[in-house]
Structure formats: structure tokens, C-alpha cells
C-alpha positions in Angstrom: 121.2 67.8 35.8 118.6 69.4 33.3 120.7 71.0 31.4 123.2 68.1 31.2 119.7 66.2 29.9 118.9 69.1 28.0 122.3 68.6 25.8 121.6 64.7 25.8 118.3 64.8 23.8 119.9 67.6 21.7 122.6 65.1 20.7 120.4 62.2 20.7 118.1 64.2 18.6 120.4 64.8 16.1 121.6 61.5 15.6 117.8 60.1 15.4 117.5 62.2 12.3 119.2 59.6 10.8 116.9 57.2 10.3 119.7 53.8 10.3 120.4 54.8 13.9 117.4 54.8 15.5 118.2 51.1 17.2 120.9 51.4 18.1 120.2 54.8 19.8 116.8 53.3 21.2 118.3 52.0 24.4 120.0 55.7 25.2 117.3 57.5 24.9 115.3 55.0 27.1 117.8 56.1 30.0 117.6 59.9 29.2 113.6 59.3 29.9 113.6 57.4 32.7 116.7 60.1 34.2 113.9 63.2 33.1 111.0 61.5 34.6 113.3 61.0 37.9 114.2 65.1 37.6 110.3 65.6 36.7 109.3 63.6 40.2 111.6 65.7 42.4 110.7 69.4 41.1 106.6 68.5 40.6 104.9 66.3 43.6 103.5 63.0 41.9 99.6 63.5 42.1 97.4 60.9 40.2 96.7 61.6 36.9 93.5 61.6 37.8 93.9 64.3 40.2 91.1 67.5 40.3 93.1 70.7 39.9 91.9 73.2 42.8 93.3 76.6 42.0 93.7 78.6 45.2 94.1 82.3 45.2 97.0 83.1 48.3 96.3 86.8 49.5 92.5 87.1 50.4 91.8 83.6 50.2 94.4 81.8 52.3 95.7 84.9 54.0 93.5 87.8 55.5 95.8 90.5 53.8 95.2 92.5 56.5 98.5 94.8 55.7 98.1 94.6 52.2 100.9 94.5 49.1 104.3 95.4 51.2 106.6 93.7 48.7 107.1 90.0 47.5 106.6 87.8 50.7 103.3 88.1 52.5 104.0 90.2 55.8 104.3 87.7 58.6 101.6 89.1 60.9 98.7 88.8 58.3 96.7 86.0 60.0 95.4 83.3 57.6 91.7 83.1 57.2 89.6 81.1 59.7 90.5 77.3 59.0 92.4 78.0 56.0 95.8 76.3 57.0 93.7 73.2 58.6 91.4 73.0 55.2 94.2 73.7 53.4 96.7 70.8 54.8 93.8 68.4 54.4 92.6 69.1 50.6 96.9 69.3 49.8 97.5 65.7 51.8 94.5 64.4 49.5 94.9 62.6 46.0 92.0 63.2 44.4 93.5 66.6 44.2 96.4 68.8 42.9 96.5 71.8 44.5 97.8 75.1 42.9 98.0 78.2 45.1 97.5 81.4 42.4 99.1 84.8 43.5 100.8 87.7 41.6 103.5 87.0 44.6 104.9 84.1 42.8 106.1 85.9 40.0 109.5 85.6 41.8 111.3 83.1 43.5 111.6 85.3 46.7 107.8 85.6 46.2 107.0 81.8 46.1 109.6 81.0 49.3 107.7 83.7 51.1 103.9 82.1 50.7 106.0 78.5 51.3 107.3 80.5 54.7 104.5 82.4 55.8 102.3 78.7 55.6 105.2 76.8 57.8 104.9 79.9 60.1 101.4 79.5 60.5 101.3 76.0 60.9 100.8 74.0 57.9 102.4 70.5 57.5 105.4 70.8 56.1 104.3 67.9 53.9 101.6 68.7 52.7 103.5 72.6 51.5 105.9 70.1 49.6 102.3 68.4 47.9 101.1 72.2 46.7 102.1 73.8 43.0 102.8 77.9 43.0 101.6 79.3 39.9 102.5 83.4 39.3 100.9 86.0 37.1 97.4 86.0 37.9 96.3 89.5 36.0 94.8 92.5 38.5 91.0 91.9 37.4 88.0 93.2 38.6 86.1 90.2 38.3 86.9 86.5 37.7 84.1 84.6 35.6 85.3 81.4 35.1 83.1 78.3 34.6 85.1 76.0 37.0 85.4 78.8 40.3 84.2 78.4 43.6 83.5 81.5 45.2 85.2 82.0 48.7 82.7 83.4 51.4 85.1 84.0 54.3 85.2 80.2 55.9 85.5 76.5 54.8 82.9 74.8 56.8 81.6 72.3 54.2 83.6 73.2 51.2 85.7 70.1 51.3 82.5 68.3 51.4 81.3 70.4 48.4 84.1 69.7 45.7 83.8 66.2 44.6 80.4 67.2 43.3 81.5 70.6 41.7 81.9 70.1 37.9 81.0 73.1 35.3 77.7 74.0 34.0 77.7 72.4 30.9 78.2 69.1 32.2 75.0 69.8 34.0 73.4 71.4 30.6 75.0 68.5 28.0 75.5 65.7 29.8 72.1 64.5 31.5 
């Protein structure tokens, strides 16, 4: 179905370059947007557009890694990190944010199916797994300094609590 929409804006495109057809092409491209927006629904979960992105790293964070790196999918008897699935399924199933889980794991498809697996296995809503965004290549640093982070201490009592006030350091700085 992408491709097939792919090829219609290719066509469509071509013919718009002519500039006596763009009314009578106006209507057809209106369907091939409305179609992509349809395909664009079903492969990313609609968040509002107002949404606060919460980047998640998966192995460490979520997951205790307790076995370590044994391939692409996490190993099935790493235990998740205390309330991680609960806090997890809670922040995902909320609007005011658009989770993204960040792991070196989703750099293939076997790698992304296996984190989607492993939180099923260990009890997340199915739901809210359906609400989260996989993003791969996160590079092996030593030390993330970032101005929008939110360092992970081992448990989530009172983060949820803590991340509608989070906002960067210059906001503090510039913006009093």
C-alpha cells in the first residue's frame, strides 16, 4: 500500500509540474493524502501533537540486564526493574506523552519484536506496547549529557509525578 502511494505522488508529481493541471489534479491528490495519513495512523500510534517525547533506554532501564548482550532479543529471564512494566504501562496509556523506548536492540526487526515480546511476557498491557515508538542506534557512550535526561536511580517511586514539571535548563535560565 506505500509503495502503490509511493508511485501515485510520483505520477501525480509529475503531472503538477505542469502548472495548467494543477485543478484538475487537486481533487487526486487530496485522496492520496487522506489514503497516506490512513497508512501513517496504522504504522505510528496517534499521540497529540502536543504530546512530551519521553525517551526510554530498554536494557538497564526497563530490564535489569542481568544476562547481558546474548544476541538481538533481550533473554527472557532478565527480570524488568522494580515497577518498570507498571510505570511503564501507565506513562505509555497517557497522552500527554509519546513514548520512545531507545536500545541498540532495535537496530533489527528481530531486535524490536523481541523488547515488544519480552514486555507482553512480563506483563505489560498489550495496549499500551501498541502506544510505544522503538527507536534503534543509540551509540555505545560512556556518558550521556543531554539537557532534556532524567537520570534513572534504580526505581520509579515519584518519577511520574516528576515529569510534567521537567523542562531543560534554559527555560529555567531565559525564560523567568
Amino acid at each position: 500500500m506505500i509503495l502503490d502511494m509511493y508511485n501515485r505522488l510520483v505520477e501525480l508529481q509529475m503531472k503538477l509540474d505542469d502548472p495548467r493541471a494543477c485543478d484538475e489534479n487537486a481533487e487526486e491528490l487530496r485522496h492520496i493524502l487522506i489514503d497516506f495519513k490512513k497508512v501513517c495512523d496504522l504504522l505510528w500510534p496517534t499521540v497529540p501533537s502536543d504530546a512530551k517525547l519521553i525517551g526510554v533506554d530498554f536494557d538497564g532501564v526497563i530490564s535489569n540486564y542481568e544476562n547481558g548482550r546474548l544476541g538481538w532479543a533481550p533473554y527472557p529471564a532478565d527480570t524488568p526493574t522494580p515497577n518498570a512494566i507498571e510505570w511503564l504501562t501507565n506513562i505509555a496509556m497517557d497522552d500527554r506523552y509519546k513514548v520512545v523506548i531507545f536500545s541498540h536492540r532495535c537496530n533489527s526487526i528481530s531486535g524490536t519484536q523481541g523488547i515488544q515480546q519480552w514486555l507482553w511476557g512480563k506483563g505489560m498491557d498489550e495496549r499500551a506496547i501498541e502506544r510505544l515508538t522503538f527507536q534503534p542506534g543509540k551509540p555505545p557512550f560512556h556518558l550521556l549529557i543531554d539537557d532534556r535526561a532524567k537520570r534513572y536511580e534504580g526505581e520509579y517511586h515519584g518519577l511520574s509525578e516528576q515529569l510534567a514539571d521537567i523542562v531543560p535548563w534554559y527555560y529555567k535560565h531565559f525564560r523567568q
